[in-house]
C-alpha positions in Angstrom: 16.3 -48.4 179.8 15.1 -50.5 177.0 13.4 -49.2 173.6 10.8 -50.2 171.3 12.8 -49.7 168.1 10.1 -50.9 166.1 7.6 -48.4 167.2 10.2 -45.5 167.0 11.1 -46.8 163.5 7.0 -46.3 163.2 7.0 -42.5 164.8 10.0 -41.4 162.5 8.2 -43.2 159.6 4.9 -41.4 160.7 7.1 -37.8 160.8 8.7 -38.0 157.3 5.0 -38.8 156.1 3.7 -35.6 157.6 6.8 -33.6 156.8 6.2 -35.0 153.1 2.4 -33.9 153.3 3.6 -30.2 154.0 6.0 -29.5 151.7 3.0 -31.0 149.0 0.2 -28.9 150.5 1.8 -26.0 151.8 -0.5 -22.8 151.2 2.4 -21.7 148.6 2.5 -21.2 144.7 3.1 -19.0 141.9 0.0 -17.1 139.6 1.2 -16.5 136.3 -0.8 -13.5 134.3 -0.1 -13.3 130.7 -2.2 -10.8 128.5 -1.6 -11.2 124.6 -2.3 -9.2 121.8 -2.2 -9.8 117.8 -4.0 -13.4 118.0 -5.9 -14.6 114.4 -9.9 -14.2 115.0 -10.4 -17.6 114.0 -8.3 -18.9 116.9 -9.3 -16.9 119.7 -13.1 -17.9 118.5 -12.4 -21.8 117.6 -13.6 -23.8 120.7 -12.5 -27.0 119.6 -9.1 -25.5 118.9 -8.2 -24.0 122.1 -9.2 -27.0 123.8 -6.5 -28.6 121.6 -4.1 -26.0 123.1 -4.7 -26.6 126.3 -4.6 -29.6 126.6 -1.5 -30.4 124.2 0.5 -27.5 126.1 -0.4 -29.2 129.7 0.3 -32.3 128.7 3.7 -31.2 127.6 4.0 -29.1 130.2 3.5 -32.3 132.6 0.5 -30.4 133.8 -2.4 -33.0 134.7 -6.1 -31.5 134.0 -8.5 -32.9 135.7 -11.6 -31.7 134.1 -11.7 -29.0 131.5 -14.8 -26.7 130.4 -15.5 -24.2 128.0 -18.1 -20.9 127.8 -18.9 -19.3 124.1 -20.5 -16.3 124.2 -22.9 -14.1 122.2 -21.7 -13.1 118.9 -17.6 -14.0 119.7 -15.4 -14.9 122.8 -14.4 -17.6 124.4 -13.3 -18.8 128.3 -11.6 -21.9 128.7 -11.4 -23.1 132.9 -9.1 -26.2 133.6 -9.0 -27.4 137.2 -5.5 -29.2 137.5 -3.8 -31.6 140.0 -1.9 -28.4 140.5 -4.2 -26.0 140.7 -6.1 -24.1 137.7 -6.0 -22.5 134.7 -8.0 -20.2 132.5 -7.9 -18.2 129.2 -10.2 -15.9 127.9 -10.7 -14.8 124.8 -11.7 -11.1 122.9 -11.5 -12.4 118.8 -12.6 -8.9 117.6 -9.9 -7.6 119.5 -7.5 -9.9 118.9 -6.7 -10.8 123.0 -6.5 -13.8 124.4 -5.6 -13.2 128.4 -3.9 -15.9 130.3 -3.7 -17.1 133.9 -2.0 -20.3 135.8 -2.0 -21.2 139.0 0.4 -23.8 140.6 1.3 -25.4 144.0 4.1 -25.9 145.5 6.8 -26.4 143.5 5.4 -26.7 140.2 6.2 -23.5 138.1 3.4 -22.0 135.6 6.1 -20.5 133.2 6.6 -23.6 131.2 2.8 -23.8 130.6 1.9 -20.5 129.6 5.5 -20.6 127.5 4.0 -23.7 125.2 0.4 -21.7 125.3 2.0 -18.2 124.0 3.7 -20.1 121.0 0.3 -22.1 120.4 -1.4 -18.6 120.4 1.3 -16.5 118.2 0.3 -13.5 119.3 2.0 -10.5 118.0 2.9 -9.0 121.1 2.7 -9.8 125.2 3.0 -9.5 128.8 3.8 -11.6 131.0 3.3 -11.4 135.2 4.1 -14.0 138.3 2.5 -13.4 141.0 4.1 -15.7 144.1 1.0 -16.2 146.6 0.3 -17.8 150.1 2.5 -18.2 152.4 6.2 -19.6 151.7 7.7 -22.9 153.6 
């Protein structure tokens, strides 16, 4: 019996590929919750400088945003909605309360703790609490 080697070389090739394309898009990740208390006013109702937050904590996170969007609302408050390569994020914000709730979502193997880590000491909030949530459905 003779073989093709080349086209076995191309099935294997063609398995690893979709074995790869699984572990990346496997209905799997990790929802971290964080809600914060004791955050200056003039933070929490600063559009411009939570953008800067967000996107100076992903990018040293080695998050990627994609596209980023903000929502100021009547009288005070703030939400801040970032799609990412690896998912989203969001923060919303209650200045004459002095809360700032956070929430990442990531893929894979991509863990939100180090993001929401560098966001919590942009913030300084006096106090918080901090949740992960693992969703889907694991490899």
């Amino acid at each position: 019996m003779r073989y093709d080697m080349e086209a076995i070389d191309n099935f294997n090739a063609e398995v690893l590929r979709n074995i790869e394309r699984e572990a990346i898009y496997h209905p799997y990740g990790r929802h971290g919750v964080v809600d914060c208390r004791g955050i200056s006013y003039d933070i929490l109702n600063n559009e411009q400088d939570l953008r800067l937050v967000v996107q100076t904590s992903a990018e040293t996170a080695g998050i990627t945003i994609m596209s980023l969007m903000a929502h100021n609302f009547d009288q005070q408050g703030i939400t801040i909605c970032a799609v990412l390569a690896e998912s989203h994020m969001s923060i919303h914000t209650y200045p004459e309360h002095g809360v700032a709730m956070l929430d990442v979502f990531t893929c894979g193997n991509v863990d939100p703790s180090h993001l929401l880590r560098l966001l919590i000491e942009a913030l300084s909030p006096e106090e918080h609490s901090f949740r992960m949530i693992e969703r889907g459905f694991r490899p």
